[in-house]
C-alpha positions as CSV (number, residue, x, y, z in Angstrom):
1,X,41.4,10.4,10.2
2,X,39.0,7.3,10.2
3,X,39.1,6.7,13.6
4,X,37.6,10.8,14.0
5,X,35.0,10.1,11.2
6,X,33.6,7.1,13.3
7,X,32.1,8.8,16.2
8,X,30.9,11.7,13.9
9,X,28.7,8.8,12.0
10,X,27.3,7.6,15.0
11,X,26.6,10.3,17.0
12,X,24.4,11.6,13.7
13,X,22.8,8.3,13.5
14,X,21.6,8.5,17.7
15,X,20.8,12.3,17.5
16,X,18.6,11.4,14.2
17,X,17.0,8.3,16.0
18,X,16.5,10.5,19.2
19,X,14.7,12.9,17.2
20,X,12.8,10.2,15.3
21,X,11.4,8.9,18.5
22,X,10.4,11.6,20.1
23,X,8.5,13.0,17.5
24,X,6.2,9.8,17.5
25,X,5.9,10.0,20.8
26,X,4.8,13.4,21.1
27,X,3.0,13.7,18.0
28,X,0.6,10.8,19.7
29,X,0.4,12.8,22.9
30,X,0.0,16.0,21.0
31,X,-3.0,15.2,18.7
32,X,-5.3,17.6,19.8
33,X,-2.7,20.0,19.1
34,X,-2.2,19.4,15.6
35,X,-3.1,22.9,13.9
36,X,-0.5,24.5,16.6
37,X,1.9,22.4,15.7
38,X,1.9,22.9,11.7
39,X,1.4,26.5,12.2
40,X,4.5,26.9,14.8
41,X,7.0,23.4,14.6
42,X,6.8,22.5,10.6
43,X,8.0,25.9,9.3
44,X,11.1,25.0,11.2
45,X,11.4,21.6,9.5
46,X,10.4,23.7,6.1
47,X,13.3,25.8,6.8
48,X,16.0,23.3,6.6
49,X,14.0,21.2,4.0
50,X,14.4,24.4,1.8
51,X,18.2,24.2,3.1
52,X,18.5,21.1,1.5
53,X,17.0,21.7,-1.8
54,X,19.2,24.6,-2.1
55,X,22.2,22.9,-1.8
56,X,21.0,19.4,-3.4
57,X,21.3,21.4,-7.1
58,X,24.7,21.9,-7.5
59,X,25.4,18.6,-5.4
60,X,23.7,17.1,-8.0
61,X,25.3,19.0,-11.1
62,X,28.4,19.4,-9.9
63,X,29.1,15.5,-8.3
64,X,27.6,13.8,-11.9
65,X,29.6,15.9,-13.8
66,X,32.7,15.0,-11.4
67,X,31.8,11.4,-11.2
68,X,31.6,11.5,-15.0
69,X,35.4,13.4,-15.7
70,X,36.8,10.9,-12.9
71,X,36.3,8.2,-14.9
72,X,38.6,9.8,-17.7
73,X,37.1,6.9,-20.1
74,X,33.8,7.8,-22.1
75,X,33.2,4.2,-22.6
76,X,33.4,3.7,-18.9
77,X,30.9,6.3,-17.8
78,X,28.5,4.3,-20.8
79,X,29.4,0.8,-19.2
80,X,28.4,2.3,-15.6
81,X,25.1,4.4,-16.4
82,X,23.8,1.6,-18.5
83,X,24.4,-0.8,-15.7
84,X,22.9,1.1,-13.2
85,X,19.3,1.9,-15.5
86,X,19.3,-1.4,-16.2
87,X,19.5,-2.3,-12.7
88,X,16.8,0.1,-11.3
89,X,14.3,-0.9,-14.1
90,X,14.7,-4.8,-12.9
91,X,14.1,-3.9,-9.3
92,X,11.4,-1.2,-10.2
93,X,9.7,-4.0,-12.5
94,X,10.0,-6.6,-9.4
95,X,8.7,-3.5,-7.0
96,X,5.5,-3.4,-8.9
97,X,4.8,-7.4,-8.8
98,X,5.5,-7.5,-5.3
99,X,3.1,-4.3,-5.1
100,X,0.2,-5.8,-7.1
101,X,0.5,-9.4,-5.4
102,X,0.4,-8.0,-2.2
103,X,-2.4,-6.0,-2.9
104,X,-4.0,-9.6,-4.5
105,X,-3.5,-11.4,-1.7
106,X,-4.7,-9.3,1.0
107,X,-7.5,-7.5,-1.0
108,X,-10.3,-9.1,1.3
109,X,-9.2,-7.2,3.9
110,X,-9.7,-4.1,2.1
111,X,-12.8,-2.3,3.2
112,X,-15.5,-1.4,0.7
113,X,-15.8,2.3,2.0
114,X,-18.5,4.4,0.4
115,X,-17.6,6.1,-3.3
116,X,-19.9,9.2,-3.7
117,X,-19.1,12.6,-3.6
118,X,-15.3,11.6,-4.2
119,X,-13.0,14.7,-5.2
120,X,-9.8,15.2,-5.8
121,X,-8.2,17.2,-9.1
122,X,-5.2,16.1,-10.5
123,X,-2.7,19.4,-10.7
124,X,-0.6,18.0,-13.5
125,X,-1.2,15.3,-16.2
126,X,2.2,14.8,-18.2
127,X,1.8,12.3,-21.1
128,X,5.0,9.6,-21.5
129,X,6.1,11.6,-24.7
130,X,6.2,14.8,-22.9
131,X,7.9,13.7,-20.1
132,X,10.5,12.5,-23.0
133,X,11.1,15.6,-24.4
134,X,11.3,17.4,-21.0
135,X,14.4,15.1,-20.3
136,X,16.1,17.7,-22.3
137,X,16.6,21.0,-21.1
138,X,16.3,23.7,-23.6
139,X,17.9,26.6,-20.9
140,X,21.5,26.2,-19.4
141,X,19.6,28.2,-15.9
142,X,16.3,26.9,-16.0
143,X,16.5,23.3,-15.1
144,X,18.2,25.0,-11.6
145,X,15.7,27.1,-11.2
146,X,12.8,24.4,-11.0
147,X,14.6,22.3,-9.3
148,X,14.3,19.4,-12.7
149,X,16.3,17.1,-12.0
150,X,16.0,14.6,-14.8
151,X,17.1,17.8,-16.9
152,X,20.2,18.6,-14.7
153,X,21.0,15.3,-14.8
154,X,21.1,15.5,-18.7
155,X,23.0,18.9,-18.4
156,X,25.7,17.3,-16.4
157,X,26.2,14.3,-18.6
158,X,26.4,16.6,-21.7
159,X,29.1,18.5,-20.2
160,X,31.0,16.0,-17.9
161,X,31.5,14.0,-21.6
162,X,32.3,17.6,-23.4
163,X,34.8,18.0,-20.7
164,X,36.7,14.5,-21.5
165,X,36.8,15.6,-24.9
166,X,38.6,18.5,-25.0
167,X,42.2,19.2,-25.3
168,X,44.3,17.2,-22.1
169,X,45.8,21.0,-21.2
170,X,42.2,22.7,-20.9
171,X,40.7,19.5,-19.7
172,X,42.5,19.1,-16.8
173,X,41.5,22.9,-16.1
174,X,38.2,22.0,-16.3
175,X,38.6,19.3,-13.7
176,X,40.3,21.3,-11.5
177,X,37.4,23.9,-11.3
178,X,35.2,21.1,-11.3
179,X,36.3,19.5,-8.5
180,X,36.6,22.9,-6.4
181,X,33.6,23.5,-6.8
182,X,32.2,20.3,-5.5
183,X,34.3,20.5,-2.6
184,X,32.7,24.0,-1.4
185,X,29.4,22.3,-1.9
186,X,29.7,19.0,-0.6
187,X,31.0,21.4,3.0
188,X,28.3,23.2,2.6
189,X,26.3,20.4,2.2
190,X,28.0,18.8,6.1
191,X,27.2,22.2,7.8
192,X,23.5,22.0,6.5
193,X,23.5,18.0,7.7
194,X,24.4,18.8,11.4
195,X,21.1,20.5,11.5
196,X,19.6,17.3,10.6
197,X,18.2,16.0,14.3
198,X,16.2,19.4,14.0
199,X,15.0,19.5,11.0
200,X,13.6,15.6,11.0
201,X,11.9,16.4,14.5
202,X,9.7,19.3,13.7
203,X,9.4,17.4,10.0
204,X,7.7,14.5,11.3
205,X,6.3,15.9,14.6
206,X,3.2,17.3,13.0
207,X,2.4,14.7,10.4
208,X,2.4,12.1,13.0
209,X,0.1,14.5,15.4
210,X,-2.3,15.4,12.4
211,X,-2.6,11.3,10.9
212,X,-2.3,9.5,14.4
213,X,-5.9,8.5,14.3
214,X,-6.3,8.0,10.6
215,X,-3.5,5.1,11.1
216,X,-5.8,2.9,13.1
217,X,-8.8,3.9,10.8
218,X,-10.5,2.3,8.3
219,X,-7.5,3.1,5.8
220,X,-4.6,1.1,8.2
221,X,-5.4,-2.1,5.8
222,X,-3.9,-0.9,2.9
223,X,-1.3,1.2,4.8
224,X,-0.5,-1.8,6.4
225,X,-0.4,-3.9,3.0
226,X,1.7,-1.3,1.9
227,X,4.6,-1.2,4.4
228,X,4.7,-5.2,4.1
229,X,5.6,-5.3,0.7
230,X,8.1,-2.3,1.3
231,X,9.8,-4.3,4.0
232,X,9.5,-7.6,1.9
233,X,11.5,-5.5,-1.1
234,X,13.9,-4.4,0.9
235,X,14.9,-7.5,3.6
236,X,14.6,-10.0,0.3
237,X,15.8,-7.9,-2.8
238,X,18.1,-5.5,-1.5
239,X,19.7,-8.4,0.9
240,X,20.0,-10.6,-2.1
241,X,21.5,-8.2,-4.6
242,X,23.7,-6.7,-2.1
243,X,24.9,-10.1,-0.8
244,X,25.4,-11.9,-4.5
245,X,26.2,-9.3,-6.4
246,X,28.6,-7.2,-4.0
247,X,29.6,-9.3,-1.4
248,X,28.6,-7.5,1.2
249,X,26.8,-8.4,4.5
250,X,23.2,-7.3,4.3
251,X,23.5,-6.6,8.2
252,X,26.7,-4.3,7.5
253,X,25.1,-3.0,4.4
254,X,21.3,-1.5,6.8
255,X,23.5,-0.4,9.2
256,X,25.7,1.6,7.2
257,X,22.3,3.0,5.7
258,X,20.5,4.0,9.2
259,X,21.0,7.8,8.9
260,X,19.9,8.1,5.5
261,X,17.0,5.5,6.0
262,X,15.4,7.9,8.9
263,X,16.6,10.9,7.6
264,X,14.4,9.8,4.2
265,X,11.2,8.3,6.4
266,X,10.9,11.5,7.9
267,X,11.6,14.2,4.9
268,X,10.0,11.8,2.3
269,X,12.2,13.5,0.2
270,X,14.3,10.9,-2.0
271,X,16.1,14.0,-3.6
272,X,16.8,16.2,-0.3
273,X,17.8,12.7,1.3
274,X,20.9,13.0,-1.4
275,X,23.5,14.4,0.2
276,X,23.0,12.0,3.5
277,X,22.6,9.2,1.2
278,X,26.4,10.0,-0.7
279,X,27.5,9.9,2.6
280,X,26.1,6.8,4.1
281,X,27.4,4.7,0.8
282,X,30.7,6.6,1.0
283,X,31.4,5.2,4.3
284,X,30.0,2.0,3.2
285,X,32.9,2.3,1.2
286,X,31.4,2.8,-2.2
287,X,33.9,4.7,-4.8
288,X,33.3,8.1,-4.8
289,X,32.7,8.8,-8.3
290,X,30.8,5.7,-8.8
291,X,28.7,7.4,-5.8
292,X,28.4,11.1,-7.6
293,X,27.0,9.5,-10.2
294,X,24.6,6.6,-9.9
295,X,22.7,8.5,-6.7
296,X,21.6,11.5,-8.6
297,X,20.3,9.5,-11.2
298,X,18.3,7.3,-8.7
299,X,17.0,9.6,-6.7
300,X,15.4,10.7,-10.5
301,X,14.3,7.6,-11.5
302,X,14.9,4.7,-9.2
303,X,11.1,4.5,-7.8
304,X,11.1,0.7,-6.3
305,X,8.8,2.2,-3.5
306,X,6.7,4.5,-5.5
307,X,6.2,1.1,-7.5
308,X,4.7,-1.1,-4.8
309,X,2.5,2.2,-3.5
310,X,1.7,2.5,-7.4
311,X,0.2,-1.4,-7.2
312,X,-1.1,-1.6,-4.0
313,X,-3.2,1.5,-4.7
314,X,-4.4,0.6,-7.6
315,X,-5.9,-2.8,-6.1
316,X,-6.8,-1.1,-3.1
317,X,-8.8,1.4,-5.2
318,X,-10.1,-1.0,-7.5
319,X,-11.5,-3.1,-4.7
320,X,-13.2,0.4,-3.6
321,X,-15.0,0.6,-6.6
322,X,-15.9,-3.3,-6.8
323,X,-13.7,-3.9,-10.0
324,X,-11.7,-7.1,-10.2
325,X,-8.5,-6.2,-12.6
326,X,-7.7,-9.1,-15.2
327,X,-4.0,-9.7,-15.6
328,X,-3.9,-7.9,-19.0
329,X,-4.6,-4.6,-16.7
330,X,-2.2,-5.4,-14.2
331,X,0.5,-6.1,-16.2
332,X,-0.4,-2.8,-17.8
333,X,0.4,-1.2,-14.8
334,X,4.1,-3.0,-14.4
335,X,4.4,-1.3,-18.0
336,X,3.1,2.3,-17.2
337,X,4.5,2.5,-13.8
338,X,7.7,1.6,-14.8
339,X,8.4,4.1,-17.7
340,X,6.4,6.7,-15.5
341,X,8.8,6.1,-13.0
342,X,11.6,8.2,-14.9
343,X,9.6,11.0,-14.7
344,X,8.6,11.0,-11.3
345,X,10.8,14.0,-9.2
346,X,12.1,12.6,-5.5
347,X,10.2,15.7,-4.1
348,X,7.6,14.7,-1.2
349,X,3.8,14.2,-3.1
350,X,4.8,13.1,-6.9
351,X,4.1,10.0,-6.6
352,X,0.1,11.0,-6.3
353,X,0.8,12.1,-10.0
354,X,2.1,8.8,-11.4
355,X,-0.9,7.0,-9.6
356,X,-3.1,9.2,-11.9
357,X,-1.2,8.0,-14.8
358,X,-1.1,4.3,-13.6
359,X,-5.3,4.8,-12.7
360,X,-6.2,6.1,-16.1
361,X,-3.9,3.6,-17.8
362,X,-6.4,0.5,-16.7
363,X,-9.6,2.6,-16.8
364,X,-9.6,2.9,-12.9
365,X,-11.7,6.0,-12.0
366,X,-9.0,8.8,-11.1
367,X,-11.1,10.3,-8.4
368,X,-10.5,7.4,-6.5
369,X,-7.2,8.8,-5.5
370,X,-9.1,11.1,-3.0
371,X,-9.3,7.3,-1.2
372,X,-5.4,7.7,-0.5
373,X,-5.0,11.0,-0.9
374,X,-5.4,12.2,2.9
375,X,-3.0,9.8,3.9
376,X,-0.6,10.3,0.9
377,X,2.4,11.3,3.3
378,X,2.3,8.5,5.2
379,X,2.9,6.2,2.3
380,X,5.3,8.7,0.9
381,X,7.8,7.8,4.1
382,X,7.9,4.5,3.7
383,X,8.4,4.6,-0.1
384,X,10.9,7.2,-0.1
385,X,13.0,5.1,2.5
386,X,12.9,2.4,-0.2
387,X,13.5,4.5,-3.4
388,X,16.7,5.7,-1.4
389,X,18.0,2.4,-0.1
390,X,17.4,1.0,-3.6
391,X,19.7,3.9,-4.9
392,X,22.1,2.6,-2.3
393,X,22.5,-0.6,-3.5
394,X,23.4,-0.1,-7.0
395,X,26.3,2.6,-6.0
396,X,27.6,-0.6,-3.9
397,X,27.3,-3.0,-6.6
398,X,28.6,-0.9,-9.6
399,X,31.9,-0.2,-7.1
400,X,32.4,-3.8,-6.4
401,X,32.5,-5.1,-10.2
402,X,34.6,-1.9,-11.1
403,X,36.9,-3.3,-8.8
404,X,36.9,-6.7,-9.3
405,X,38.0,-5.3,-13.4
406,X,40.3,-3.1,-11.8
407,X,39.0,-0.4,-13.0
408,X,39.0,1.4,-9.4
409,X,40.9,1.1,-6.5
């Protein structure tokens, strides 16, 4: 059976690529054609982006609450998810340093482009506390209906640990259906994933025709800021955790992640990246509960890319505007952007959101997100690919000390 799974994984990986490539390369010779292309190529790629939202719900719901009854052991499902939030919280906290320093250190090459007439209206402002009580979901259907993850998530982990409790006859009942269920999704979830090359080619196609020249405009400084301290993160930190902490080749581990990694730069979706993601770590061989657990709950609240974007705009911004930030403000920032970072849904855009919240935290004007906002996507695929890889690492991690405890096989 592994020798049939091998090909499989690779021909995804090349047809992904394939596609990958060739939208650059035609979205650069097809600039002029830009409104054609988002009127007739990205309702394609909106069509199996909606695919994957549909099925990344009960992938979600059904693969937390399995990971959790797996584990038969209440106190292992606590030593595991506080682990893994410790873990994320670190590397988010480290994110945003490498975000603001970055942004110090190469702030001079920021240019100071003009400030009037600046728009841009902020759709949601959440405060911390009600993004707290939101955690909680207050309607068994509701939660799958918006897509809230952070309250699935909660949903799941209430009823994964009801399901442990319960009498051993009905429980393994429970587990039974449980599992059955997730089966039928996770196939549903394979047949959706062989229209991948597709879907990421008429994704990116006519974001790269539509921002090709605003790349080598005035705004490629901080873009290019930005993608430094993404790749810095994720060749230093993510090398060094995965090496030390699970043994594993940093070369093997990158490899093992290409699919997802392109799948997530063009979607810049961490959420509908999911199901690719399970896979990649799966074959990576991370445990597969330890997998149905600690992803969902990273692509929720595991923003090490949203971080950085978080710092380097707010220097960027601040630069704009001719305001030096003392270190009291930026380390306000670590703070805000950290917390905020729980409440910030892997959907393509939310991170715009957060920088609101990070802005008004340090008295940075707000409108000066109309700066980044036209170019918003662009640093959404690169963070994404980080929030995603970042999730990776700690489903590698948590299986390699369960196993070295002999707690899994």
């Amino acid at each position: 059976m592994e020798k049939n799974k091998k090909p499989k994984k690779s021909s995804l990986t090349r047809n992904i690529f394939i596609a990958l490539i060739s939208a650059i390369v035609l979205g650069l010779l097809l600039q002029s054609k830009a409104q054609m292309l988002n009127a007739y190529i990205k309702p394609i790629g909106d069509i199996f982006l909606n695919l994957i939202k549909f099925i990344v719900t009960p992938i979600v719901f059904f693969s937390i609450i399995g990971g959790i009854i797996s584990m038969r052991d209440v106190r292992k499902v606590g030593e595991v998810g506080i682990f893994t939030i410790l873990y994320y919280f670190f590397t988010t906290a480290f994110a945003l340093v490498i975000g603001l320093g970055f942004g110090n250190i190469f702030k001079r090459i920021f240019p100071l482009i003009g400030t009037s007439n600046l728009e841009y209206e902020v759709q949601n402002k959440v405060s911390f506390v009600d993004t707290l009580v939101n955690i909680f979901p207050k309607n068994f259907l509701a939660p799958m209906y918006e897509a809230n993850m952070l309250q699935i998530i909660v949903g799941a982990i209430i009823i994964g640990l009801s399901i442990l409790v319960i009498d051993k006859l009905r429980q393994e009942k429970a587990i039974d259906a449980v599992n059955l269920l997730n089966e039928i999704f996770m196939k549903a979830m394979e047949l959706i994933l062989g229209l991948s090359p597709i879907g990421v080619f008429c994704l990116l196609l006519p974001v790269i025709a539509e921002n090709g020249p605003k790349i080598i405009g005035s705004l490629a400084s901080v873009l290019l800021v930005a993608y430094l301290a993404y790749l810095l993160h994720g060749l230093i930190v993510y090398s060094f955790t995965v090496k030390t902490m699970a043994g594993m080749s940093p070369k093997e581990f990158f490899k093992g992640m290409l699919p997802a990694i392109m799948f997530a730069f063009s979607s810049a979706s961490s959420v509908g990246t999911l199901p690719i993601n399970i896979k990649c770590c799966e074959d990576l061989g991370a445990d597969k509960d330890v997998t149905s657990f600690v992803l969902p709950l990273g692509a929720t609240i595991n923003m090490d890319g949203t971080a950085i974007y978080q710092g380097v705009c707010a220097i960027f911004i601040a630069s704009c505007y001719g305001i030096d930030l003392n270190l009291g403000q930026m380390l306000t920032i670590v703070l805000t952007a950290t917390l905020a970072s729980i409440g910030t849904a892997g959907v393509p855009g939310s991170g715009m959101i957060m920088l609101a919240m990070v802005l008004q935290s340090v008295n940075l004007p707000v409108e000066g997100i109309a700066l980044v906002a036209g170019i918003d996507r662009i640093f959404d695929m690169g963070r994404t690919t980080l929030n995603i890889t970042g999730d990776a690492t700690a489903a590698i991690i948590n299986t390699s000390r369960l196993r070295k405890k002999g707690k899994i096989a």
